[in-house]
C-alpha positions as protocol buffer text, in pm:
chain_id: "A"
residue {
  index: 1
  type: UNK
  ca { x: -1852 y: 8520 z: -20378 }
}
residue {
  index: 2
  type: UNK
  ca { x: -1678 y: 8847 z: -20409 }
}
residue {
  index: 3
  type: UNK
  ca { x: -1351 y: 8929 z: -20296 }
}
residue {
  index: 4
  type: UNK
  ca { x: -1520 y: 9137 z: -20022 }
}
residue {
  index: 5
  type: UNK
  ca { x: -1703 y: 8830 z: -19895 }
}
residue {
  index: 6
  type: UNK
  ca { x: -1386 y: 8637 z: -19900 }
}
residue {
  index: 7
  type: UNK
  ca { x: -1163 y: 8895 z: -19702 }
}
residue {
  index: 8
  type: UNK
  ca { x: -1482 y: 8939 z: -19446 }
}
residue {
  index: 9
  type: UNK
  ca { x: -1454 y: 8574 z: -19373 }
}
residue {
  index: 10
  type: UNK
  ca { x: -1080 y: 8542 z: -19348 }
}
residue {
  index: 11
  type: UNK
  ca { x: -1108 y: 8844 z: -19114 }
}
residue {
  index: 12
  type: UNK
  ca { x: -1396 y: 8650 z: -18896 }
}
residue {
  index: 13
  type: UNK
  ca { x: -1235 y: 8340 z: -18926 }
}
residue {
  index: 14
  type: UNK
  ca { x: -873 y: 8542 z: -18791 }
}
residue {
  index: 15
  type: UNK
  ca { x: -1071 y: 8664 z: -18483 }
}
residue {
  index: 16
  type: UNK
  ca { x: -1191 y: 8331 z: -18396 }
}
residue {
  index: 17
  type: UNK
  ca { x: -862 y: 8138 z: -18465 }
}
residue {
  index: 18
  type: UNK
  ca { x: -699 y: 8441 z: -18233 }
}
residue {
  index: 19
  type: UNK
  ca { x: -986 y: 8347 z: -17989 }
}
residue {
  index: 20
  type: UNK
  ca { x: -954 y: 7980 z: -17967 }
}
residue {
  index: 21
  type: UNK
  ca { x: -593 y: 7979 z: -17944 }
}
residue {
  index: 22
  type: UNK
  ca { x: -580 y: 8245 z: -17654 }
}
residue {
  index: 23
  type: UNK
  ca { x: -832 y: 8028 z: -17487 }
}
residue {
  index: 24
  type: UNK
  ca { x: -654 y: 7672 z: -17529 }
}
residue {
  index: 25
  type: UNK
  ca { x: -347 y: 7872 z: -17434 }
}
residue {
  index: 26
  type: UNK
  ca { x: -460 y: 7970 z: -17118 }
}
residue {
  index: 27
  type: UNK
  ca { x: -568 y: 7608 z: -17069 }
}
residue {
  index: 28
  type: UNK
  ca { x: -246 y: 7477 z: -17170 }
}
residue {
  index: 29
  type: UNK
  ca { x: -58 y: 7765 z: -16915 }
}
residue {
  index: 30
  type: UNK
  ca { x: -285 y: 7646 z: -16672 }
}
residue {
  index: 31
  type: UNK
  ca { x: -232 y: 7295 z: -16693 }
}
residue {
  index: 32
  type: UNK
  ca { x: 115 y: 7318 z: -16696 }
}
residue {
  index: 33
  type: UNK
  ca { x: 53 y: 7530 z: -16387 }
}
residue {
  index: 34
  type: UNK
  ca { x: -130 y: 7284 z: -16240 }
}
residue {
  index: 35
  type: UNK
  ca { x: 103 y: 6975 z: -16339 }
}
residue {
  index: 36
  type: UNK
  ca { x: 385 y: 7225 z: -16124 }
}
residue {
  index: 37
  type: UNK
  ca { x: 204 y: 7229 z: -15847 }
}
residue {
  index: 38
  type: UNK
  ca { x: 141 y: 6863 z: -15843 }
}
residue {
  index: 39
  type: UNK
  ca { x: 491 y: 6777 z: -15839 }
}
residue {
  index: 40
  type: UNK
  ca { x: 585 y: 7021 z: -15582 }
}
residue {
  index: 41
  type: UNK
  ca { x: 313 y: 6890 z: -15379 }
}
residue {
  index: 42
  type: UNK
  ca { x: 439 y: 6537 z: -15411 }
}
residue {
  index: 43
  type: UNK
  ca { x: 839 y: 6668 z: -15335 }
}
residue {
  index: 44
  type: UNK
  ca { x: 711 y: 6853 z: -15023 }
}
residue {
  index: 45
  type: UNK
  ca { x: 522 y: 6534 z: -14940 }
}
residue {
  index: 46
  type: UNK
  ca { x: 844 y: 6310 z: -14988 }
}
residue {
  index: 47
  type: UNK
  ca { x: 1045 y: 6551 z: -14815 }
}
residue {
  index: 48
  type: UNK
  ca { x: 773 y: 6532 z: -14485 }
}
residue {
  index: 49
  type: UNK
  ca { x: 744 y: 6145 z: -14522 }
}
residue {
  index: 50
  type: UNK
  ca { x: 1143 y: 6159 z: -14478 }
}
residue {
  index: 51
  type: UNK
  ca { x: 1137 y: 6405 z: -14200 }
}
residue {
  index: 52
  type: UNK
  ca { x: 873 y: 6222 z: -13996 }
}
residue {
  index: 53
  type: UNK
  ca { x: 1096 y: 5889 z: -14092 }
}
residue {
  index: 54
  type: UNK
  ca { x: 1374 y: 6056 z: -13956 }
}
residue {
  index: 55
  type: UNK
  ca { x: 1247 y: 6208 z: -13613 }
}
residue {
  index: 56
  type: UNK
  ca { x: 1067 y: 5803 z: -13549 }
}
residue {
  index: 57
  type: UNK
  ca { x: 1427 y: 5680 z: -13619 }
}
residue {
  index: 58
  type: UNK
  ca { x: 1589 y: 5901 z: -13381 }
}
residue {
  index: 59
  type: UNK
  ca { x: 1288 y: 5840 z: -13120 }
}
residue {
  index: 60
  type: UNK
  ca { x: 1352 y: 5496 z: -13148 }
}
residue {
  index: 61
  type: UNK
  ca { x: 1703 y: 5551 z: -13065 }
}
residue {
  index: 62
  type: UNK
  ca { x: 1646 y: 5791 z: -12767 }
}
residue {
  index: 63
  type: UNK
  ca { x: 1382 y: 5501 z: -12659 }
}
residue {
  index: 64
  type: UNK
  ca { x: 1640 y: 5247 z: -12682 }
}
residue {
  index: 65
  type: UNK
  ca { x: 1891 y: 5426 z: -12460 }
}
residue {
  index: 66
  type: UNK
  ca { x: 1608 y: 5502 z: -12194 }
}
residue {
  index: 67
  type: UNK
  ca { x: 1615 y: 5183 z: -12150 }
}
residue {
  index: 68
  type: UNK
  ca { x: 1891 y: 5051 z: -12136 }
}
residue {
  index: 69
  type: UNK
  ca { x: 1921 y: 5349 z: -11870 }
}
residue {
  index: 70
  type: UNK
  ca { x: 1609 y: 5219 z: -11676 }
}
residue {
  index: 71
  type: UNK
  ca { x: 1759 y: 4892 z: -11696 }
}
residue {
  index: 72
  type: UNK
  ca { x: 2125 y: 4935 z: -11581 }
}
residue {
  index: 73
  type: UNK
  ca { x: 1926 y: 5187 z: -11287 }
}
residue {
  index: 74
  type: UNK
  ca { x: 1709 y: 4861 z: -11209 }
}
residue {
  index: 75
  type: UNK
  ca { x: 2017 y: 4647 z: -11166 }
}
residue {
  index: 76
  type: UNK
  ca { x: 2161 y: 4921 z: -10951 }
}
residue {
  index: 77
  type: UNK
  ca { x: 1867 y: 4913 z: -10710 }
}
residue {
  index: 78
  type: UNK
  ca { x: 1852 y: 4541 z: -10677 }
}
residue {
  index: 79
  type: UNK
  ca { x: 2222 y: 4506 z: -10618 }
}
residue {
  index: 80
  type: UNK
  ca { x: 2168 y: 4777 z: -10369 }
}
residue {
  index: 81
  type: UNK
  ca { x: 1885 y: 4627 z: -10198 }
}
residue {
  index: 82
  type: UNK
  ca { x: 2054 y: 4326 z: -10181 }
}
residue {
  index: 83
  type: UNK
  ca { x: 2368 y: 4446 z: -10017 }
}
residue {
  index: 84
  type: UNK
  ca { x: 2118 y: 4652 z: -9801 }
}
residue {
  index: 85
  type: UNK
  ca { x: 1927 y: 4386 z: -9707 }
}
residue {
  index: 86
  type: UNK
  ca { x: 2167 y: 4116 z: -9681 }
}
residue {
  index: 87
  type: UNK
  ca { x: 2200 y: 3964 z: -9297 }
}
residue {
  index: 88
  type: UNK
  ca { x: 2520 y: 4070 z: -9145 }
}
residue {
  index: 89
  type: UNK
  ca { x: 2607 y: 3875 z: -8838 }
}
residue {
  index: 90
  type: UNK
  ca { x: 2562 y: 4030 z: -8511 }
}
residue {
  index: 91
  type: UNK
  ca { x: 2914 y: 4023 z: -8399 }
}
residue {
  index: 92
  type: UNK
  ca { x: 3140 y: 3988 z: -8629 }
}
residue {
  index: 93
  type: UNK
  ca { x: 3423 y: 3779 z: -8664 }
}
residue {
  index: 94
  type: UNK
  ca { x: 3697 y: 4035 z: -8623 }
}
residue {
  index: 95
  type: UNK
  ca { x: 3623 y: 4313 z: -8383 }
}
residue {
  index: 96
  type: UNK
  ca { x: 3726 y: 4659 z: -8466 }
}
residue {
  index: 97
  type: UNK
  ca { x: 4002 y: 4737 z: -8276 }
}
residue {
  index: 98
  type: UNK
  ca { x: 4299 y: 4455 z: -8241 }
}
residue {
  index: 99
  type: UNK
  ca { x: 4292 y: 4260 z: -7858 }
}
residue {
  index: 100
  type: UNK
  ca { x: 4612 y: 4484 z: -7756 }
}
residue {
  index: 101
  type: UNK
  ca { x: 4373 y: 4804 z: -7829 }
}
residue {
  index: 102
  type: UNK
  ca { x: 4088 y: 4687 z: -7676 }
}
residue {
  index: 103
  type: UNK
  ca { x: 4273 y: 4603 z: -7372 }
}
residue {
  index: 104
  type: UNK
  ca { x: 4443 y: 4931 z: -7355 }
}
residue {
  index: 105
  type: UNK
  ca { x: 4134 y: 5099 z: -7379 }
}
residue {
  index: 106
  type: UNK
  ca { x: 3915 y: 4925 z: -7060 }
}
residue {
  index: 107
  type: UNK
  ca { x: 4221 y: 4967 z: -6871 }
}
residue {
  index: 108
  type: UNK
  ca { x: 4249 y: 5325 z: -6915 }
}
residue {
  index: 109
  type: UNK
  ca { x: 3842 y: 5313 z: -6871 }
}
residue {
  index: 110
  type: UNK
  ca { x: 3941 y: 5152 z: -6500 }
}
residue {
  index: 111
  type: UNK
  ca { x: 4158 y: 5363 z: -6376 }
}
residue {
  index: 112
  type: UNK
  ca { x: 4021 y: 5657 z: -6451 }
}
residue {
  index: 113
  type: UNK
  ca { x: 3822 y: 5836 z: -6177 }
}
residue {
  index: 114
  type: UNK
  ca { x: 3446 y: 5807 z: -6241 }
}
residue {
  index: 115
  type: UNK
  ca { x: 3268 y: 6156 z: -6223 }
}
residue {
  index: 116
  type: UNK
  ca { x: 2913 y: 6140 z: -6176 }
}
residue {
  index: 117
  type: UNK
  ca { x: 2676 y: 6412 z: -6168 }
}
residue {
  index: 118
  type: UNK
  ca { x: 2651 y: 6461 z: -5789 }
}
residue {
  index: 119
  type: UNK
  ca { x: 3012 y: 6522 z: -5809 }
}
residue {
  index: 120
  type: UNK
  ca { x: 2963 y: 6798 z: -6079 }
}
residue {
  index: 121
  type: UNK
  ca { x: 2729 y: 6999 z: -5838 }
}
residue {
  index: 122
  type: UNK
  ca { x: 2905 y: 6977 z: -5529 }
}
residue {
  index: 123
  type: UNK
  ca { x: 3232 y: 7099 z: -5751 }
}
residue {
  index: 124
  type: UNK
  ca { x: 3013 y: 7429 z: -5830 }
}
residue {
  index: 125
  type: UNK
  ca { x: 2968 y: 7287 z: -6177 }
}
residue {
  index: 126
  type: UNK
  ca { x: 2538 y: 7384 z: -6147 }
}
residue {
  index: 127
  type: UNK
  ca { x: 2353 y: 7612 z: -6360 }
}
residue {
  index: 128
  type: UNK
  ca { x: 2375 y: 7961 z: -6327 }
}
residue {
  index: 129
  type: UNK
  ca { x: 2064 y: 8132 z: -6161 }
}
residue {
  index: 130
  type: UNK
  ca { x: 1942 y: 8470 z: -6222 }
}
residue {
  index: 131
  type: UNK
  ca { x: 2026 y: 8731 z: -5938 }
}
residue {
  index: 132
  type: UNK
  ca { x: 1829 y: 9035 z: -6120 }
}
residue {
  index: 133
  type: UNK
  ca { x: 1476 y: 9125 z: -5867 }
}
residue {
  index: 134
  type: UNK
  ca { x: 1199 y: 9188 z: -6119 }
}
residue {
  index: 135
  type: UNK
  ca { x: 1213 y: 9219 z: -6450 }
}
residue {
  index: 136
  type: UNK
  ca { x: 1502 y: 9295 z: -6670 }
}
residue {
  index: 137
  type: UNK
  ca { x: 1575 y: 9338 z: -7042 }
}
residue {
  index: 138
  type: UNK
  ca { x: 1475 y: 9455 z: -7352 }
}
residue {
  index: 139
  type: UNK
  ca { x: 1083 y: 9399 z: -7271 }
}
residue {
  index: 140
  type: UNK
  ca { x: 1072 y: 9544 z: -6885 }
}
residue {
  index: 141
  type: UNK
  ca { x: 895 y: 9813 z: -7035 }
}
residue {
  index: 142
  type: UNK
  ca { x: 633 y: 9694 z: -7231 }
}
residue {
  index: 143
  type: UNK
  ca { x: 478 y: 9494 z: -6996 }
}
residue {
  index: 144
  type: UNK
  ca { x: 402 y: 9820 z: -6806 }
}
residue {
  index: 145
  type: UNK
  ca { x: 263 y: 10006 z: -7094 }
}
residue {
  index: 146
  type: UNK
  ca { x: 47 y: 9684 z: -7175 }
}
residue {
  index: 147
  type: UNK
  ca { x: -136 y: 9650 z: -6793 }
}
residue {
  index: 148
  type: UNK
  ca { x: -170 y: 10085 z: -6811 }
}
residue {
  index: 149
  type: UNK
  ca { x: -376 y: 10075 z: -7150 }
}
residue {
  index: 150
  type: UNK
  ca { x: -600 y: 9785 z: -6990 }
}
residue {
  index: 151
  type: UNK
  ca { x: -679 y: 9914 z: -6742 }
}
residue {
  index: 152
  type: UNK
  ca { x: -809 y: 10276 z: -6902 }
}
């Protein structure tokens, strides 16, 4: 073969060496690429597995304090009902007032004149009456106006 030949195939075989190796470049570029993604994909996924971990945690701690909440509320009701409910005796044991005080008290109550409501009226303690003939007021007018557009 003749020099010619020779360079014409170096030349041809340069081209397809330049095209191959752009090609398994962009393959390798690609891959690498790709390979990135992946393990941003799986840190993202970590970093959302520990976030939901997290907020379940923190639910489960909000849960348990509910509770105890609902609980200590419960025991508040039932000790309430149960005071609530609980028979008291009729009379009790000690009255209110001490025995001097009571007495004091009904014997004031005796001698005290007793008023009664026959006594109030005959006093001039009755309810006041209207003197006023007819009518009277802020609406003594209207009433008039009213029965004179009936009756056109």
């Amino acid at each position: 073969m003749t020099s010619f030949a020779w360079i014409g195939l170096i030349v041809i075989v340069a081209i397809a060496a330049f095209f191959i190796g752009s090609v398994w470049t962009k393959k390798q570029f690609k891959h690498s690429d790709l390979e990135q993604q992946a393990q941003q994909a799986k840190h993202e996924l970590e970093q959302y597995r520990q976030e939901v971990a997290d907020h379940l945690a923190s639910t489960k701690k909000l849960m348990g304090k509910m509770q105890d909440s609902y609980s200590q509320l419960l025991n508040h009701v039932e000790e309430t009902n149960q005071v609530l409910l609980a028979e008291k005796p009729s009379h009790p044991s000690e009255p209110f007032f001490s025995k001097e005080t009571t007495e004091q008290l009904h014997a004031s109550l005796k001698s005290r004149p007793e008023r009664r409501r026959s006594d109030r009226a005959s006093e001039g303690f009755s309810q006041p009456t209207d003197y006023v003939d007819g009518e009277s007021g802020l609406f003594s007018g209207e009433r008039l106006e009213v029965e004179q557009s009936k009756a056109s």
